[in-house]
C-alpha positions as CSV (number, residue, x, y, z in Angstrom):
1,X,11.1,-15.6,57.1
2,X,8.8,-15.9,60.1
3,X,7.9,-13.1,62.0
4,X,9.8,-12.6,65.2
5,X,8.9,-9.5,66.5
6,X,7.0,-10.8,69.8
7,X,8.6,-10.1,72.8
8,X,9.0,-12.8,75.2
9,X,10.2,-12.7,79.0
10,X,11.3,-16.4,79.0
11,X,14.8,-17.6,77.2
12,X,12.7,-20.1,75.6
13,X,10.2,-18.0,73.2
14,X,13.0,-15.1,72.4
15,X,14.0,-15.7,69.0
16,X,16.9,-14.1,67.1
17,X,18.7,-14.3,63.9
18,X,21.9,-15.6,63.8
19,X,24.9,-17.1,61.9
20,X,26.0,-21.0,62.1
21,X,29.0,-22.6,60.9
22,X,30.1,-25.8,60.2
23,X,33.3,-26.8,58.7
24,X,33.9,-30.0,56.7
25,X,36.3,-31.6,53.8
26,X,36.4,-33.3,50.9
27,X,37.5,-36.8,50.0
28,X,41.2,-35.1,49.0
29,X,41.0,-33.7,52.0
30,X,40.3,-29.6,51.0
31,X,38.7,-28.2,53.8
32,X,35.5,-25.7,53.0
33,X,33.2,-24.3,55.3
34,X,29.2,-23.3,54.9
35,X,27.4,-20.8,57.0
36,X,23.4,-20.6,57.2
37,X,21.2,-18.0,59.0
38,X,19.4,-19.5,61.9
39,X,17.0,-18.5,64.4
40,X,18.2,-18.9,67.9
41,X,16.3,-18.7,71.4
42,X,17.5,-17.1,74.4
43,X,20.1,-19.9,75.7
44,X,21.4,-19.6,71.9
45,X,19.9,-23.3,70.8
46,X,19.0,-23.3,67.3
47,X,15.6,-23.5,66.8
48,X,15.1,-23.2,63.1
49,X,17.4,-23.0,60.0
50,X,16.3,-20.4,57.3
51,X,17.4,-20.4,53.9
52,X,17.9,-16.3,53.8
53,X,21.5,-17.0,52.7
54,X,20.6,-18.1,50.2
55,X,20.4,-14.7,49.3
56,X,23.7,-13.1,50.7
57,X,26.0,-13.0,48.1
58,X,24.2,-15.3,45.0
59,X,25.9,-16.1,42.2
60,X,25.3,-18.6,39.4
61,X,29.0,-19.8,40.3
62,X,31.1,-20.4,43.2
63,X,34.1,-22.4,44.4
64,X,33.7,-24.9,47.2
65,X,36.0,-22.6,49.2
66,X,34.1,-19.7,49.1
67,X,31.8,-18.9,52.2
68,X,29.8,-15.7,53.1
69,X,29.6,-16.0,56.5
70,X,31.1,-12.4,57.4
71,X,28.5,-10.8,55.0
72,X,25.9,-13.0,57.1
73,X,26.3,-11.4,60.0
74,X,25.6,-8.2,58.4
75,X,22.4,-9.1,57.5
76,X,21.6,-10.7,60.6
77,X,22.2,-7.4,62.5
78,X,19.9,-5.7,60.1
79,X,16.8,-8.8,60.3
80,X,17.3,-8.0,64.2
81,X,17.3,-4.2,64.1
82,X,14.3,-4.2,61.6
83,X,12.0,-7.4,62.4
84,X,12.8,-7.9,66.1
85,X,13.7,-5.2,67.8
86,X,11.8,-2.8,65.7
87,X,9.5,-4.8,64.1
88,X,6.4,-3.3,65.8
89,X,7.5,0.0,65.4
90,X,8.0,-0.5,61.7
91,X,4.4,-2.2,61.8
92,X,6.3,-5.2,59.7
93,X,6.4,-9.3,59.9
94,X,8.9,-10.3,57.0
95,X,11.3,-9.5,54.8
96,X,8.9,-8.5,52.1
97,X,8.2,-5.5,54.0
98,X,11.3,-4.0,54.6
99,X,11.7,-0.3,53.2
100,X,14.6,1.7,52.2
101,X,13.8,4.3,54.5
102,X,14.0,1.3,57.7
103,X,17.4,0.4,55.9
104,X,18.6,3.7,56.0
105,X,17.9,4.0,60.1
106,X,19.7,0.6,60.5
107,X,22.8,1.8,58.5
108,X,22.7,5.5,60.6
109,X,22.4,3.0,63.8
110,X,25.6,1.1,62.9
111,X,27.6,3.5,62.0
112,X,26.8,5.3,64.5
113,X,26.9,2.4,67.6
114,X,29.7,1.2,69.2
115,X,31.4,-2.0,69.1
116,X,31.7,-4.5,71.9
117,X,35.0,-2.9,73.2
118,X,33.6,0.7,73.5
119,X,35.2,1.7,70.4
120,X,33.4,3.0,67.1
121,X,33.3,1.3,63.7
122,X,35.9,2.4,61.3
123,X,35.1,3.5,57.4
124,X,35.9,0.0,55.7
125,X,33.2,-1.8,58.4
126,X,30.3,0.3,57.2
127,X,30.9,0.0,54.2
128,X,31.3,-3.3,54.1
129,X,27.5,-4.1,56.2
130,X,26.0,-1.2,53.5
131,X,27.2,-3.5,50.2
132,X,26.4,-6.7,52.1
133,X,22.5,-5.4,53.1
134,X,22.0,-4.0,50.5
135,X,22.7,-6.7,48.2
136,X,20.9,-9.4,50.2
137,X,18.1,-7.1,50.0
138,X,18.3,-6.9,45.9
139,X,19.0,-10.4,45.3
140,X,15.4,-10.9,47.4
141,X,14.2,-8.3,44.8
142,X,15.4,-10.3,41.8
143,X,13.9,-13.9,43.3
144,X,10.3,-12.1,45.0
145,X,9.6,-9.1,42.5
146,X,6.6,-8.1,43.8
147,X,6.2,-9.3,46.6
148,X,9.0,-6.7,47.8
149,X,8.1,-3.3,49.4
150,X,11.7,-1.9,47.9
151,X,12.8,-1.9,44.4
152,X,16.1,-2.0,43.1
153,X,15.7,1.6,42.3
154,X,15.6,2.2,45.5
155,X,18.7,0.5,46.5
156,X,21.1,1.3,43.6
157,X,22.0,4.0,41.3
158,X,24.3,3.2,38.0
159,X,27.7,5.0,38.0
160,X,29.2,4.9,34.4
161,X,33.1,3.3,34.8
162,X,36.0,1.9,32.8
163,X,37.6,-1.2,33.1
164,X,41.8,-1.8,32.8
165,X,41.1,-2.1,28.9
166,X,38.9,1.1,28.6
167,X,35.8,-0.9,28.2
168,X,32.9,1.0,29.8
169,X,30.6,-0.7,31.6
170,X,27.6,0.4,34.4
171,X,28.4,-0.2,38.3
172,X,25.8,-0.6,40.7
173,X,26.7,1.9,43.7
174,X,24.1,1.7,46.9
175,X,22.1,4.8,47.3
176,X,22.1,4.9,50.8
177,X,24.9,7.2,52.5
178,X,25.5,7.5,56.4
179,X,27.9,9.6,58.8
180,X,30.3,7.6,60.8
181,X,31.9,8.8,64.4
182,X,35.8,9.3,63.6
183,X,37.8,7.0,64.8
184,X,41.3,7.6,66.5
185,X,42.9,4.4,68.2
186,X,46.2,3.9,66.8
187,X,46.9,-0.3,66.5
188,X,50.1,-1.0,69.0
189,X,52.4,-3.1,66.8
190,X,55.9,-1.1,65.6
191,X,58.4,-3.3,66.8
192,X,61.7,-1.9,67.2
193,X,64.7,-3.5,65.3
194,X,66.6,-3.9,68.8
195,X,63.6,-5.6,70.3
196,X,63.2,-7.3,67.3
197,X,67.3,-8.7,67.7
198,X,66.1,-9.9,70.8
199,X,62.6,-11.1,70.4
200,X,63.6,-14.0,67.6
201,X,66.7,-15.5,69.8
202,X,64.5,-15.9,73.0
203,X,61.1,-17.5,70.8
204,X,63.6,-19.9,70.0
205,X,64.8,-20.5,74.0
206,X,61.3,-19.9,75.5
207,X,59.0,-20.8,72.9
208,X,60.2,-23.3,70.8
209,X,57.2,-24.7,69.0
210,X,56.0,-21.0,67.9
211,X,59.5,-19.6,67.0
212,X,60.1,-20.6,63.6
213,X,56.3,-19.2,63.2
214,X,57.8,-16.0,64.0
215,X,59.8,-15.8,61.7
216,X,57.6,-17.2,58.8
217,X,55.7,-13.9,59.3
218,X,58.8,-11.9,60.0
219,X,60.6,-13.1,57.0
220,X,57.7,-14.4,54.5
221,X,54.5,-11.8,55.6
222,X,52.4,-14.7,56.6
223,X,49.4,-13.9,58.5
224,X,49.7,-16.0,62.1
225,X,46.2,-18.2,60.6
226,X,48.0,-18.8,57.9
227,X,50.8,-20.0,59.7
228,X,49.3,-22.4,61.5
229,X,48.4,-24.0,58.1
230,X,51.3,-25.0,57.0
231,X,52.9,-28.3,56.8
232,X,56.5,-30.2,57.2
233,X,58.7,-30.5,53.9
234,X,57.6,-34.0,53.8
235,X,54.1,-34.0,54.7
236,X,52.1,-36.6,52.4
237,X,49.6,-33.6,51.5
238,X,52.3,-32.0,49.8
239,X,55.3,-30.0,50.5
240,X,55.0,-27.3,52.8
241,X,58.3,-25.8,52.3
242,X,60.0,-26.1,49.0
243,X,63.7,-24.7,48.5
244,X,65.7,-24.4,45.8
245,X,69.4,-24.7,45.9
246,X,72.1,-23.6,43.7
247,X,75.7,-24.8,43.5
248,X,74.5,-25.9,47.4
249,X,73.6,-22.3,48.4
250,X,69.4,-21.7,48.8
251,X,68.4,-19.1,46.7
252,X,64.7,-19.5,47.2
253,X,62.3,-20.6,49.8
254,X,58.6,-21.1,49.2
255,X,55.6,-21.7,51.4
256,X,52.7,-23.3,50.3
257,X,49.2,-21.6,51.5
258,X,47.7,-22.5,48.2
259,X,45.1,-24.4,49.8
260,X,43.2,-24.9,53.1
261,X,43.5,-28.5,53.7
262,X,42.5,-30.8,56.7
263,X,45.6,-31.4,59.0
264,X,44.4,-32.7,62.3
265,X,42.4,-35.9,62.5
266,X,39.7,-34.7,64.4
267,X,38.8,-31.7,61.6
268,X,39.4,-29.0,64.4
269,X,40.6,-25.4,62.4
270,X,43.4,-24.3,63.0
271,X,44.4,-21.3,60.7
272,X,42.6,-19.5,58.3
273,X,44.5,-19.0,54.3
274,X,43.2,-15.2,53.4
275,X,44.7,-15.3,50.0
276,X,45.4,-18.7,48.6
277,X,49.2,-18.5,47.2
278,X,52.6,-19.4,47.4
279,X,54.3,-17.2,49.3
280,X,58.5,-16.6,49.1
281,X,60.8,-15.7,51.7
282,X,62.2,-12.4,51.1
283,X,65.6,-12.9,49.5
284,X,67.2,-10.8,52.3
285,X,66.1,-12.4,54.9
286,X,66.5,-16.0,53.4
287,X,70.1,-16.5,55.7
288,X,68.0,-16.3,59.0
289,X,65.1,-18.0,57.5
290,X,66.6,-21.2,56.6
291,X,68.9,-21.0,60.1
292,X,65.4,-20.4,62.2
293,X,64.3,-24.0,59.6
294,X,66.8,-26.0,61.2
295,X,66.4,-25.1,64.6
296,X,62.5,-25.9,64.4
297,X,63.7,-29.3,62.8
298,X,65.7,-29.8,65.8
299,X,62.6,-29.4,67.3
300,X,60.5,-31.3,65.6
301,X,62.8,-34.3,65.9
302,X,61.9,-35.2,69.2
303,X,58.7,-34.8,68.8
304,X,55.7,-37.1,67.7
305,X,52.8,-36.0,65.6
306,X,49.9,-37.1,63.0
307,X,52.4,-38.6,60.9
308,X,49.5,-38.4,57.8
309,X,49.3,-34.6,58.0
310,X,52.9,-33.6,59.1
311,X,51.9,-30.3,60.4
312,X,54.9,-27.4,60.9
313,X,53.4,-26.5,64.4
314,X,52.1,-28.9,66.6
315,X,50.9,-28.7,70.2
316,X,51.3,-31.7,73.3
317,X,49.5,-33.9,71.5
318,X,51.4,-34.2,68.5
319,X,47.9,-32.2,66.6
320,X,48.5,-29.4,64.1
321,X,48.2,-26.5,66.6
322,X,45.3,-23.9,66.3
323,X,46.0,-20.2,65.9
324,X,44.6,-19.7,68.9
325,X,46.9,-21.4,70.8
326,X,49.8,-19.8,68.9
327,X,48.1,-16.2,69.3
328,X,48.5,-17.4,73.5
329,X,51.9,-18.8,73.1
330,X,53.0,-15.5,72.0
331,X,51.2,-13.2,74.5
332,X,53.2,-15.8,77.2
333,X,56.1,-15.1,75.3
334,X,55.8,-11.1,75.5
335,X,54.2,-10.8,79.1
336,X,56.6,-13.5,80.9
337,X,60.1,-13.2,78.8
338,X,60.3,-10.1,76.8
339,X,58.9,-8.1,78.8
340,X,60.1,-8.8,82.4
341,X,63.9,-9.2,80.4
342,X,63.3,-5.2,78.5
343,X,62.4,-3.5,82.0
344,X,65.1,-4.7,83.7
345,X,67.6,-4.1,80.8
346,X,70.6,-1.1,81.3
347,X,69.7,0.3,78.2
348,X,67.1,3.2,78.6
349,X,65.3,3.1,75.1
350,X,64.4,-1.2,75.8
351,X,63.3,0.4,79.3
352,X,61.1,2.3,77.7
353,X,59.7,0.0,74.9
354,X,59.3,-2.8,77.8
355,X,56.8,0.1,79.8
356,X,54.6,0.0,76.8
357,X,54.3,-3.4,76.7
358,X,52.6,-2.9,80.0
359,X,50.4,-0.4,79.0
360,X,49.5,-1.7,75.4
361,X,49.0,-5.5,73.5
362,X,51.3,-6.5,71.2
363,X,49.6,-9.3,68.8
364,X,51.0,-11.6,66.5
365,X,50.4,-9.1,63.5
366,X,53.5,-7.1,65.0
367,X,55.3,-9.5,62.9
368,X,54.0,-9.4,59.4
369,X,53.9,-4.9,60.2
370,X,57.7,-5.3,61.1
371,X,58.3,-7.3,57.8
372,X,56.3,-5.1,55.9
373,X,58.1,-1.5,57.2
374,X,61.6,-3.5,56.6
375,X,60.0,-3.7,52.5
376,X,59.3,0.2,52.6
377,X,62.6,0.5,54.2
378,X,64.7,-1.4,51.7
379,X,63.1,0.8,49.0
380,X,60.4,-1.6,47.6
381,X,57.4,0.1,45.4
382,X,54.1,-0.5,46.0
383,X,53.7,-3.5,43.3
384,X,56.2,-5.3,44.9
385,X,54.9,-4.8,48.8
386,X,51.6,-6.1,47.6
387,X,53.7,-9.2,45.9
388,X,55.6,-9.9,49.1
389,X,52.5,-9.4,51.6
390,X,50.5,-11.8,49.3
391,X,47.8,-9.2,49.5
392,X,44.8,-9.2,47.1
393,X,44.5,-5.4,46.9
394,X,47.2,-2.6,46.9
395,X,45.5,-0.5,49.8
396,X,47.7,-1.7,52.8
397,X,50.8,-0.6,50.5
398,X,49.7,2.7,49.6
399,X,48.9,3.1,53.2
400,X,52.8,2.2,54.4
401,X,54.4,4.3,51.4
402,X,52.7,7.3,52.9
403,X,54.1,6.8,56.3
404,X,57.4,6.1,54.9
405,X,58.4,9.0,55.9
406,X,58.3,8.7,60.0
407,X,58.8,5.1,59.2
408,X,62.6,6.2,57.8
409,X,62.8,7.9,61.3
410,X,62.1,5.6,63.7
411,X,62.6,2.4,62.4
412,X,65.8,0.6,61.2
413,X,65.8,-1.8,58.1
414,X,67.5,-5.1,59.3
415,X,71.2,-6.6,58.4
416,X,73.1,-10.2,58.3
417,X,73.1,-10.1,62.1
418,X,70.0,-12.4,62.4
419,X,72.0,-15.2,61.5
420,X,74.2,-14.7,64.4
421,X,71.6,-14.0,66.7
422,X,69.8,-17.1,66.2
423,X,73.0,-18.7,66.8
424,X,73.8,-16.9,70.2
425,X,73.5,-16.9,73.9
426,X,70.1,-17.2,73.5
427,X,69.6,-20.8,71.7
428,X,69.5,-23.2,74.6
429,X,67.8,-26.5,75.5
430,X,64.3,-24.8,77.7
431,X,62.0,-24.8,75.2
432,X,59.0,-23.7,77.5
433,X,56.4,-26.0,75.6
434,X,53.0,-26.4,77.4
């Protein structure tokens, strides 16, 4: 809580807050992460660790697993905004003396700034740095009392609300309200069905150690971090896989993302596990799901790899491969294959699907939005979207079901040709593996 307000010419003496990370795991092997605010000089060395977040999120209670580090870089924006950039303006030299009134021109600041890209901040992102501030500022309250220029009054108001049993109960809503620029880029990432037929048969000829990734997103609604998480059906840390059969016919596949785990010897992260669960294929697309299975085992035949970890995706070096590396395996895949194969193609609509691909991104999320438009499709309510996605909250549902609509339009719900495809021309022996 040192004052940092002095401006300095030399990288040495400029000082700002900042977030560090360091990832560990335990004996068994869980992975967990813990994030501190620091104070960093001008070539970014750490030059003192703080124990503000201490104060970012507090509760009596926690699992190991839990980390604040996005909230953390909330409150570092506003420390820099208030005691460094502004700090002599304000006429302040800690934490004690921050007002509501200084809060309030940080939030109107943010919401109003652009982001590094040149784009503004969407709804869900302000609000988000308002609860975080302002409840790093109130647990300070709680700890300091007096020693605080801002009360809790001045941070929250009570709103009377019910529970799911009718209970009532008081909930602490932040006083402070802000106007936000609108904000109007559309994400690129509808993937037509056609392109689809032909995106999954030439991962598997192009990009074999990512293909079957595909289509655990396609066909489960993974998240690509959490699919670089997940391990071999007979890894020693547990089953990654886990099907059920009946009368020799699978009826079930799960994946296990119950827990982020160590898989690489050298503790590097790979993925990240948003929601800890065990997610199931979609029973319709379970045919293609367990053919795309055995063409990765293929794969992974031939292969060698950390034999104590058994991770699904692996890169050279036989190391559980990072979701970075996945995320560029991809973009290879689109730019060099997909792409180049769609502009040159007879048919007029891949044409023109292969031109946007020039002029816009596709990311690996195309793949969990394709599964979850071929859920709204096949008639699935919003309970069951949220199920399938292994979301925590129904809000990306309710957002779909309203588009269903043009959805219905433009899009077409996949059949029992996937099978076939991932048995055609396309499967061949050049694997493109870097």
């Amino acid at each position: 809580m040192t004052d940092l307000r002095e401006l300095q010419t030399s990288p040495e003496k400029i000082q700002r807050y900042g977030v560090y990370t360091f990832r560990t795991a335990t004996k068994e092997g869980l992975v967990y992460a813990r994030s501190f605010i620091v104070v960093r000089n001008g070539y970014g060395v750490i030059v003192r660790f703080t124990r503000l977040q201490d104060y970012a999120g507090f509760k009596t209670y926690k699992p190991i697993t839990s980390n604040a580090e996005k909230k953390l870089y909330y409150v570092c924006g506003m420390l820099n905004y208030v005691l460094v950039d502004h700090g002599q303006r304000f006429g302040i030299r800690h934490v004690f003396g921050i007002t509501a009134q200084m809060l309030q021109e940080y939030f109107d600041y943010y919401a109003s700034g652009r982001k590094a890209d040149g784009d503004y901040r969407g709804r869900d992102s302000i609000l988000k740095c308002i609860s975080a501030v302002t409840a790093f500022m109130a647990n300070l309250v709680w700890k300091f009392g007096g020693y605080m220029k801002v009360t809790r009054q001045d941070l929250y108001w009570d709103e009377v609300a019910y529970d799911r049993n009718g209970r009532r109960y008081h909930k602490a809503v932040p006083v402070f309200q802000t106007v936000g620029m609108p904000v109007r880029k559309r994400i690129f990432r509808d993937i037509p069905y056609r392109v689809f037929e032909i995106l999954i048969p030439m991962a598997f000829r192009y990009a074999r150690d990512i293909a079957f990734g595909l289509c655990l997103q396609a066909f489960a609604g993974l998240r690509a971090g959490e699919v670089c998480s997940v391990r071999q059906e007979n890894s020693p840390l547990g089953k990654g896989i886990t099907f059920t059969e009946v009368g020799g016919h699978v009826v079930k596949a799960e994946i296990d993302v119950e827990q982020e785990i160590r898989i690489r010897d050298d503790d590097v992260e790979v993925g990240m596990i948003k929601k800890e669960r065990r997610q199931c294929v979609y029973p319709a697309f379970l045919g293609a799901f367990c053919k795309a299975y055995e063409l990765h085992k293929e794969y992974l035949s031939g292969r060698t790899f950390e034999r104590d970890y058994c991770p699904m995706f692996i890169n050279r070096n036989g190391e559980a491969m990072t979701y970075e590396s996945y995320r560029i395996r991809f973009h290879d895949l689109i730019n060099n294959h997909l792409r180049p194969y769609l502009i040159q193609n007879a048919d007029p609509e891949l044409r023109l699907y292969g031109q946007l691909l020039y002029e816009n991104q596709l990311g690996t999320h195309a793949l969990r939005h394709w599964f979850t438009v071929q859920l709204v499709l096949r008639g699935e309510d919003i309970g069951a979207i949220q199920y399938w996605r292994g979301d925590s909250s129904p809000d990306s549902a309710f957002e779909y079901l309203q588009n269903k609509g043009d959805l219905t339009k433009e899009l077409k719900a996949a059949g029992d040709r996937l099978v076939e495809l991932l048995m055609s021309e396309w499967e061949g022996d050049d694997d493109g593996t870097v």
